[in-house]
C-alpha positions in Angstrom: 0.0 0.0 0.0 1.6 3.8 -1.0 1.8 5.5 2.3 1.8 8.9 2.0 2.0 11.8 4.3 2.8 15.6 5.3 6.0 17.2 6.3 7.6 21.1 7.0 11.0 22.0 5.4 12.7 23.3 8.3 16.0 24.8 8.9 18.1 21.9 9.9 21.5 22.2 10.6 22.4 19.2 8.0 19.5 18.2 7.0 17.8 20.4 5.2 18.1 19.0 1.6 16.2 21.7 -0.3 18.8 22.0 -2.9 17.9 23.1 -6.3 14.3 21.8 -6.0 11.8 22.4 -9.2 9.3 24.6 -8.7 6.3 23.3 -10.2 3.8 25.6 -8.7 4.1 29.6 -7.3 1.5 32.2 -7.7 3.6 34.7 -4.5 1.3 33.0 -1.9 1.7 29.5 -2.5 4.9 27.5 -3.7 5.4 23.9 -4.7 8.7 22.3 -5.2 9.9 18.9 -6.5 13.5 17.3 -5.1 14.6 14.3 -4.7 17.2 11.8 -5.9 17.3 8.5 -7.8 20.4 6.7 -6.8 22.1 2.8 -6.8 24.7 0.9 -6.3 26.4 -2.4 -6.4 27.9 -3.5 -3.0 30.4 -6.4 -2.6 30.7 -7.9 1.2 33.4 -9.7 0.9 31.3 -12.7 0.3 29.0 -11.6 -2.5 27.8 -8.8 -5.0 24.4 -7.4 -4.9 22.8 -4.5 -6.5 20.8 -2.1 -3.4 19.1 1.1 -3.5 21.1 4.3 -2.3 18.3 5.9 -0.2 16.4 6.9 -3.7 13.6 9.7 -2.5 11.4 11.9 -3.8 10.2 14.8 -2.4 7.0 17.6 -2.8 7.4 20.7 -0.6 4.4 23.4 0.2 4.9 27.0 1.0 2.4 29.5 1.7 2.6 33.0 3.0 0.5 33.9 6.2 -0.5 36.7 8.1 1.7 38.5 10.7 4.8 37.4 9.1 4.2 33.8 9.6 5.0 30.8 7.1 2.7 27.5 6.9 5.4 24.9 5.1 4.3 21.5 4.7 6.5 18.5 2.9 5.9 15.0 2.5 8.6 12.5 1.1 8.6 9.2 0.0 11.7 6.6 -0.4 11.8 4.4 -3.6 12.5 1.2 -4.0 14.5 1.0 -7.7 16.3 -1.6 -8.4 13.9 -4.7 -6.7 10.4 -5.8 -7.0 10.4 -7.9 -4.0 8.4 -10.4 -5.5 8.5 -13.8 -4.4 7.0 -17.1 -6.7 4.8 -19.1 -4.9 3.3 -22.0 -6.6 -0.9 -21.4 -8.2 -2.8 -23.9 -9.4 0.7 -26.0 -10.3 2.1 -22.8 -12.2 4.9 -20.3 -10.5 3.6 -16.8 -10.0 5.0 -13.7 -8.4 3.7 -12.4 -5.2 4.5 -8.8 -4.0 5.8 -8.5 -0.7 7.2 -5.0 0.1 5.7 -1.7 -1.4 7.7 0.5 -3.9 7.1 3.2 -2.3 7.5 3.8 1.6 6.8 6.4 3.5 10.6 8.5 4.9 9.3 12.0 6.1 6.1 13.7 6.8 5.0 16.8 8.8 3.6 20.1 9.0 4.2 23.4 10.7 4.5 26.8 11.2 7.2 29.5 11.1 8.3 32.8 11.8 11.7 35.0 11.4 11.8 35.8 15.1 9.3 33.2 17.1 10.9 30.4 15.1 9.4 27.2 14.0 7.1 24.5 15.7 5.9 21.8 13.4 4.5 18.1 14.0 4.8 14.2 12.0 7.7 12.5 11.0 10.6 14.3 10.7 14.3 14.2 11.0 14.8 15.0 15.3 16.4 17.0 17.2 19.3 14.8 17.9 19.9 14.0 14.8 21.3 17.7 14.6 24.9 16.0 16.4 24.7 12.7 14.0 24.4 14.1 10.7 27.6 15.4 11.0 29.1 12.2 9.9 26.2 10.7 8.4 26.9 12.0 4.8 28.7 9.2 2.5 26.3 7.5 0.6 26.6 3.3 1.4 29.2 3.0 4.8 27.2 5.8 6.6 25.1 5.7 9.7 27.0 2.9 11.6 28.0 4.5 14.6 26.3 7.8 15.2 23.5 6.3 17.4 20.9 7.7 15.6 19.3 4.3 14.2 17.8 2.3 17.1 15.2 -0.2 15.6 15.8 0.9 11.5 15.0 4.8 11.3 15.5 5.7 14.5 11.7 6.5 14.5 10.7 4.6 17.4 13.2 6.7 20.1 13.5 9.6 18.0 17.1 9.9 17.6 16.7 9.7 13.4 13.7 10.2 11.3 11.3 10.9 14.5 7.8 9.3 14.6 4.7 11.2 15.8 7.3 14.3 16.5 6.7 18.0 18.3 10.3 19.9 17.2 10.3 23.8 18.2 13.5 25.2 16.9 15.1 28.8 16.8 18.3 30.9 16.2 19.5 33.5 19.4 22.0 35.4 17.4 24.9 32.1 17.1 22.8 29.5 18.6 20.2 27.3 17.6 17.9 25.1 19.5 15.5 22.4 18.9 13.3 20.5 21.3 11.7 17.8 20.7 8.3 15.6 22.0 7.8 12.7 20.6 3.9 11.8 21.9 3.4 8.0 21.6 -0.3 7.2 20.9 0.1 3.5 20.0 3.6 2.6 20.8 3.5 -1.1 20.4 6.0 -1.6 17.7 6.6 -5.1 15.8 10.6 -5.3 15.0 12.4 -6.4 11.6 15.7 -7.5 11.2 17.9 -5.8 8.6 16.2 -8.0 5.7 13.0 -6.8 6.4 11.3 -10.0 7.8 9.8 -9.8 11.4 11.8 -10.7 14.8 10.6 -13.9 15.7 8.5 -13.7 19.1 9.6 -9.9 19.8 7.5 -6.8 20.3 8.6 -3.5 22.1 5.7 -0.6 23.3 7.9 2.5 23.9 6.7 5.2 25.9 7.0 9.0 24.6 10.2 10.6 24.3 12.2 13.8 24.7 14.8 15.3 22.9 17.2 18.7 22.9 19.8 19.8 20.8 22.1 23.1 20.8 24.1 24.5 18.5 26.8 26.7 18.6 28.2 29.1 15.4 32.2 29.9 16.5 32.3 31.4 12.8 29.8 30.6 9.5 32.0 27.4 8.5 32.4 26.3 12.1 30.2 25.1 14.9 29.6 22.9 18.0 26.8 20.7 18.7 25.3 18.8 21.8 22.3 16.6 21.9 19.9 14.3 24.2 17.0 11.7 24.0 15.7 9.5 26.4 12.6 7.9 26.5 11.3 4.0 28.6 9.7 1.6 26.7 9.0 -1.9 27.8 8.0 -5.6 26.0 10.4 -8.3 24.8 13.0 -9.5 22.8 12.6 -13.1 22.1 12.6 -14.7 25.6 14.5 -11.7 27.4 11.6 -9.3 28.9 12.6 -5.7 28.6 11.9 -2.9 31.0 14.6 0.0 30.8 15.3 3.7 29.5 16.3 4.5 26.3 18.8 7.6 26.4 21.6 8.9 23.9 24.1 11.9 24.9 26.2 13.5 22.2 28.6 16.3 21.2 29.5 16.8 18.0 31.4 19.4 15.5 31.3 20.2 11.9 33.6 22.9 9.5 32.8 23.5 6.0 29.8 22.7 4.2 28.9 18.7 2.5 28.1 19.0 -1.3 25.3 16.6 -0.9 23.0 18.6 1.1 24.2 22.6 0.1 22.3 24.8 -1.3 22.2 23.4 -5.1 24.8 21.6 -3.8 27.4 24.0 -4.4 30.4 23.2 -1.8 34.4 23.6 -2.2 37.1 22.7 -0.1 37.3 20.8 3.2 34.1 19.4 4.9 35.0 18.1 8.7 32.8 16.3 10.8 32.8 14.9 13.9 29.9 13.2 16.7 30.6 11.0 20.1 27.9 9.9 22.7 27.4 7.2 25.1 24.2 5.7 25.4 21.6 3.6 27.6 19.8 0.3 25.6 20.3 1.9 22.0 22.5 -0.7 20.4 20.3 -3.6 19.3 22.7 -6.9 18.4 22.2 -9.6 18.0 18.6 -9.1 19.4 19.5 -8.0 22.5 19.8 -4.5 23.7 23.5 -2.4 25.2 24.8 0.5 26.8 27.5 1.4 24.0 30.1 4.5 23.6 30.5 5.6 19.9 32.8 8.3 17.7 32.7 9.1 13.7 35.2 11.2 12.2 34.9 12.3 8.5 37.3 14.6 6.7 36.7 15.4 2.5 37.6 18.1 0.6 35.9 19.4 -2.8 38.1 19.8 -5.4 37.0 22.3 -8.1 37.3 19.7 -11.5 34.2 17.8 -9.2 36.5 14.9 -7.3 35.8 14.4 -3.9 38.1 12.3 -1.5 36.9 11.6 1.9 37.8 9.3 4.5 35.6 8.0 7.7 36.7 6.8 10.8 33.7 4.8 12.7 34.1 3.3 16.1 31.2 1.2 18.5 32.2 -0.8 21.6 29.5 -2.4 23.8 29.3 -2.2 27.4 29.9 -6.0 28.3 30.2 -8.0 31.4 29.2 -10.9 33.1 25.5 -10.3 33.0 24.8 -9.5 29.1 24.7 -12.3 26.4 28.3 -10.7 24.9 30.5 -11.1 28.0 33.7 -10.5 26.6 34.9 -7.3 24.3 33.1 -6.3 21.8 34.6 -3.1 19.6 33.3 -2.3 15.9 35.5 0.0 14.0 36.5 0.3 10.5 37.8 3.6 8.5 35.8 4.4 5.1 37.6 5.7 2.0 35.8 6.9 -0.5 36.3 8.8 -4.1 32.9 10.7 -5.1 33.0 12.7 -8.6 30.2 15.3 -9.2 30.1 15.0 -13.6 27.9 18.0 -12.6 26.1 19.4 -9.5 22.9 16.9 -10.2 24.7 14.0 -11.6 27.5 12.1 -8.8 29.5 8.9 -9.4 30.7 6.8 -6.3 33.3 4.6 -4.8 33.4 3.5 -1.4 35.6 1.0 0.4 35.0 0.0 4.0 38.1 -1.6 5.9 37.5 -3.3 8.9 39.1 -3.6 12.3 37.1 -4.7 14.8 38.4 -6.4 17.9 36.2 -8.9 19.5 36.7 -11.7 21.9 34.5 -14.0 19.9 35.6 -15.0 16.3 32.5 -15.7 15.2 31.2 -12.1 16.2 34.3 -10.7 14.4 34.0 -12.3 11.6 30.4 -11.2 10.7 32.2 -7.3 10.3 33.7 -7.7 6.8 35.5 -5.3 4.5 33.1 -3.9 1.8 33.2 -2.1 -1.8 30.8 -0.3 -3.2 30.4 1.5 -6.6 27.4 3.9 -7.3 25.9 6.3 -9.5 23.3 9.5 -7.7 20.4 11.1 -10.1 19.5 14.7 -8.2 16.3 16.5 -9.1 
């Protein structure tokens, strides 16, 4: 089933990725703009070679003027599944057939709001949250992103709020160099059935988590350089398999960035270096191996954007798990891998991709170790 919803373009440090959208629609009181991208690649594991999706989306954004100085924006965006059908053949009547079992379409973003030059904005639905705001700062290359910024509890990070936020309340506003955003994340329904990373459901396992909260601040040193902190925390409750679970959820971060990422400028127009940089610790936000930890996590990413449209870039990720006698891991349990990558930008809308993920990791168990392999992956990104 297409799921569709609404969703405000707000000013987000990182996030924001209104760059060189098509205006389909403006009579100078309402606005409509197109954006998106159509990307894929092919990524080898070490083991074998597959053909994915890199994050395809497409995007419709609504503007319209309102009294007293104030701006209604609305925005809804939907990710796109290019390169699969997800069928499966099941057997009819003694002949194969395909049967459809994901959507092409699925819903990434969706919320409304309001905002104003000097009250700032307040919107509500699915959206990108507050904490995020220290995690995007390394979350930028397009295949070895994402894996140690904390920010993806249970898939999106929906569920806690850390990453695309479900069901969201996020005020946010500038005082002169700093910027705030604070976040409620109201809970209606919070019973939540859990996937693995193939998509297919957790055997016996269902979580109901509570509402959340979330804060961010941001500090500009200068217009390149600034310093972030961030918090979430909310208590949810159920089980995974046969271990019942009854604990807080909680994420604290700092984070720093210099330069601005070509991928989400304005019409991606961004020249020399790019550095980011997030740490936190957190409270039962590392699911592995279906079974929740307290974990204490770094990324570091450095590029720099060379005028002819290459792009360079290396990322250092590390993960360890708080261990002991009393969690199923008991003995050390450290991901970390460095990411070098080559993008080149043919032109602003049209980037191709190489990415090459070198493990590390030190674990006590072999078996645990060996499921981190090395990784390649090759790409091409479509921007509209």
């Amino acid at each position: 089933m297409k799921k569709t919803c609404i969703a405000l373009m707000l000013p987000m440090l990182l996030v924001a990725i209104n760059s060189q959208a098509i205006e389909l629609y403006n009579d100078q009181k309402n606005s409509l703009d197109l954006s998106g991208w159509l990307g894929f690649a092919a990524l080898n594991d070490s083991h074998d070679t597959s053909v994915i999706d890199d994050s395809s989306r497409v995007r419709f954004s609504f503007e319209r003027s309102e009294r007293n100085g104030w701006t209604a924006f609305a925005t809804t965006e939907w990710g796109i599944n290019m390169v699969s059908s997800d069928d499966s053949l099941v057997m009819q009547g003694g002949k194969l057939a395909a049967e459809k079992t994901e959507d092409f379409l699925y819903n990434r973003l969706g919320y409304v709001g309001m905002s104003h030059d000097k009250w700032g904005s307040l919107s509500f639905g699915k959206q990108w949250g507050a904490y995020y705001d220290v995690a995007g700062t390394t979350d930028l290359p397009n295949v070895f992103a994402g894996y140690s910024v904390g920010a993806y509890a249970f898939s999106d990070g929906g569920l806690t709020g850390t990453g695309r936020a479900d069901s969201a309340f996020i005020y946010r506003n500038n005082f002169g160099p700093v910027q705030i955003a604070l976040q409620y994340a109201a809970k209606t329904n919070g019973d939540v059935t859990l996937k693995n990373d193939d998509g297919s459901e957790m055997v016996n396992s269902k979580l109901n988590f509570d509402s959340s909260y979330g804060a961010s601040l941001t500090y500009s040193l200068t217009d390149k350089f600034k310093l972030l902190a961030g918090v979430n925390r909310g208590d949810f409750e159920g089980h995974l398999g046969n271990t019942q679970v009854d604990e807080t959820n909680e994420i604290v971060g700092i984070g720093a960035m210099y330069g601005d990422y070509y991928h989400y400028a304005d019409n991606r127009e961004a020249s020399g270096l790019y550095v980011g940089f997030n740490a936190h610790k957190s409270k039962n936000n590392e699911l592995v191996g279906g079974d929740l930890y307290d974990a204490t996590g770094a990324e570091l990413m450095t590029a720099y954007q060379f005028d002819n449209g290459f792009v360079p870039m290396i990322v250092l990720s590390y993960l360890d798990l708080d261990t002991d006698a009393n969690t199923p891991i008991q003995g050390k349990w450290t991901r970390q891998f460095a990411m070098l990558g080559l993008h080149y930008r043919y032109s602003n809308d049209t980037v191709m991709f190489a990415e090459m993920k070198l493990n590390f990791s030190n674990m006590d168990d072999a078996a645990l170790e060996a499921q981190e392999d090395n990784g390649f992956a090759v790409g091409i990104n479509y921007f509209f």
